[in-house]
N, C-alpha and C positions, 0 to 999 in steps of 0.2 A: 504494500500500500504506500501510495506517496499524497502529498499533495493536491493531486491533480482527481484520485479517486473518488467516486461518490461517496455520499453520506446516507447509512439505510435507517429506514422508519419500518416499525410495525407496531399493528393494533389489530383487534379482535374483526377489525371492519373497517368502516369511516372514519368512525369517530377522531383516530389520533390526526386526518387532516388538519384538524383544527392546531396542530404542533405542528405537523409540516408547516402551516402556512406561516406561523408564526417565524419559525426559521427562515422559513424564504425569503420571508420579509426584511430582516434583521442581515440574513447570509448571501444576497441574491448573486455571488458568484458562485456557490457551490451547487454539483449536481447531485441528485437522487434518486433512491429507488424506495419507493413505498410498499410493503407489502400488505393487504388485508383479509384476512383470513377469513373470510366471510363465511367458508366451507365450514368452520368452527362455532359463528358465532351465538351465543354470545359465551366470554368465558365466567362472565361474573357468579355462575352456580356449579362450575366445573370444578372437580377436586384440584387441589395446590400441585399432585404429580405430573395429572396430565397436562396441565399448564405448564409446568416444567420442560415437559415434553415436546411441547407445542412451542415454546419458545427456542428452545436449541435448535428445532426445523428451523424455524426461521432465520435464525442468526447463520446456521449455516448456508443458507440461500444465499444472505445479504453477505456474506464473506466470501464465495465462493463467485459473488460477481464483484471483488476485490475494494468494499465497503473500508472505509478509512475508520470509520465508527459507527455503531449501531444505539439510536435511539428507540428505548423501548414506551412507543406512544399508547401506553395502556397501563392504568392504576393497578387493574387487577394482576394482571403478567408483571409489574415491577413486584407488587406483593410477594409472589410467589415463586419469581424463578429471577430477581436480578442478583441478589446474591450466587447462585450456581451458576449464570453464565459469567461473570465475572472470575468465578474461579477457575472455568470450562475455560477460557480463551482469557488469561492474564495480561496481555499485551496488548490488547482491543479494549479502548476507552469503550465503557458501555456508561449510556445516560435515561434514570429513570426516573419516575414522573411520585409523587405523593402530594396527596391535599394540600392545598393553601390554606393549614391550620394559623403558620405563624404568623402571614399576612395578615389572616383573619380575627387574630387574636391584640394583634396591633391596632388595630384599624375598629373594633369595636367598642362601642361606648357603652352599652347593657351590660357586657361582661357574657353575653351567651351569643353563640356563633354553632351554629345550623352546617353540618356536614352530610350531604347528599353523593352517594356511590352506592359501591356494586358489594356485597359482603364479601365477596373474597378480597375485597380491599382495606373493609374494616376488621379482619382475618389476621391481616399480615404485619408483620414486627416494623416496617416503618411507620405504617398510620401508630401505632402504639407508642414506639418511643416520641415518633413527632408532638403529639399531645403531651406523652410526659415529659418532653423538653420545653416546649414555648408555650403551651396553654394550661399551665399550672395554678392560673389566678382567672382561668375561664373555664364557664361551665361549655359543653360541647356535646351539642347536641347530635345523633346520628339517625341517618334514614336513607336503611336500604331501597335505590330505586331501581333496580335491573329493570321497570319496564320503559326507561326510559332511552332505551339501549335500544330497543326495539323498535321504538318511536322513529328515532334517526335514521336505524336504516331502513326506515319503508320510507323516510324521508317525508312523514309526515311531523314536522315541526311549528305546522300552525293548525288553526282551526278548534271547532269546541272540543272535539274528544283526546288530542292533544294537550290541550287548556285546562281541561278537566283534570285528566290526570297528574300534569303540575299543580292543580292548586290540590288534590288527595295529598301532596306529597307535602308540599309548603307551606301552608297553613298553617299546621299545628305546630312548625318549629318557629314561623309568628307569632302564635298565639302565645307561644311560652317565652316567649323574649329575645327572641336570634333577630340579630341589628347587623349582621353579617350571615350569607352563607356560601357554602363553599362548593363548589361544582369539582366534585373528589372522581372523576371520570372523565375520559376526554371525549364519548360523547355529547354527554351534557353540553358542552360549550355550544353545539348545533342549538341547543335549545334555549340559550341565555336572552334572547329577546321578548321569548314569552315569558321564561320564567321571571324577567325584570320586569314586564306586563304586568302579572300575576302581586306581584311582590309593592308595585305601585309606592315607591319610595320607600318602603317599611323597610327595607334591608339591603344593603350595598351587596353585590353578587361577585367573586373574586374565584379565578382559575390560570392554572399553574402555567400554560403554552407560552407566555411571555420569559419566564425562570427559565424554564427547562430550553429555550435556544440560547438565553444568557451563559445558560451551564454549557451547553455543546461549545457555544464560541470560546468559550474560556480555555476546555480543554484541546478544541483544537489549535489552539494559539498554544496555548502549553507546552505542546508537541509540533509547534512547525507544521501543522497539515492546512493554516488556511488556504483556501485556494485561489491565486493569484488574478486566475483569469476565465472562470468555467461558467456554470450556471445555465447551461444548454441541452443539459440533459435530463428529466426529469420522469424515471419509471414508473409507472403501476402498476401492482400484480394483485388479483384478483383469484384466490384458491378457488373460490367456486368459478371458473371458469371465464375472468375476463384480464386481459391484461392488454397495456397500450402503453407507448412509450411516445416520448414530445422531445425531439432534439432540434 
């Protein structure tokens, strides 16, 4: 890998575009390969091995089309398998994604802050210590929403029965005082316009895609890999069956 290699994403599906884009934004010389495993989705009720499993596939894809670094754009797969691919391939910057608890725990005035994901997210030892690191003086609220994982990819993100089910979800971490909440999943973010809809000033809504290219950039400067001159390549692979590439 030099320089000049693309940079790999993966998610359970769409959802981690919402990272891609943020990268792009931030990186637009570097090229890409996105993969979404749609063939899977979703993983958010899938036990922690096969996630494991389902992770190393992918990393080996994205290394094998000579990825300089692999961002893993899915809360529940960093839960469950960034630690082991980290170990699996020591010399490959891996970057994974956990709740914007500390933003959210900065940034609120109630002292309660409303965490929205998938439970294998609220599962996994980074959501754990993160709350036991920065939100020790916050109460922190949790609410599994795997069906909103769902939502994105039929890519239904507006309309009433969308709406509906954001406010089932958001509500009640209103009603008990969240003046913050956290979109703990990188689908969600497809859905932050209704659910700031929804939320109708009650709660500032904060998601991690801005961090986690901060963190990518950081480490590929670390290591010499920014790339000079590229940004012309950009993959998509599609496990169930679609893939296209934009050079």
């Amino acid at each position: 890998m030099n320089a000049f290699s693309p940079v790999g994403f993966f998610d359970s599906g769409i959802g981690g575009l919402c990272v891609l884009d943020a990268f792009r934004r931030r990186l637009p010389r570097e090229d890409t390969v996105y993969i979404a495993d749609t063939a899977n989705c979703p993983y958010g009720n899938r036990p922690a091995a096969e996630i494991v499993r389902l992770a190393r596939r992918h990393a080996r894809t994205l290394l094998a089309r000579g990825c300089k670094m692999v961002v893993v754009a899915c809360n529940t797969a960093t839960a469950a398998a960034i630690d082991d691919l980290r170990a699996k391939w020591p010399d490959v910057p891996f970057v994974g994604i956990e709740p914007a608890v500390k933003p959210a725990a900065l940034r609120s005035k109630s002292g309660v802050v409303g965490v929205l994901a998938t439970q294998g997210t609220f599962g996994g030892r980074l959501y754990r210590e993160t709350c036991a690191r920065f939100a020790k003086n916050t109460t922190v609220l949790t609410c599994v929403a795997d069906e909103f994982v769902a939502l994105v990819e039929r890519g239904e993100t507006t309309g009433a029965r969308a709406e509906a089910a954001v406010r089932r979800k958001i509500e009640p971490l209103l009603s008990a005082g969240a003046d913050v909440l956290v979109l703990g999943c990188t689908h969600f973010p497809h859905l932050k316009p209704l659910i700031e809809k929804v939320a109708n000033g009650r709660a500032k809504v904060v998601e991690p895609s801005g961090a986690v290219a901060r963190q990518a950039e950081r480490l590929l400067a670390e290591r010499g890999l920014l790339n000079p001159s590229g940004g012309t390549s950009h993959v998509f692979i599609d496990t169930g069956g679609k893939a296209s590439a934009h050079d």
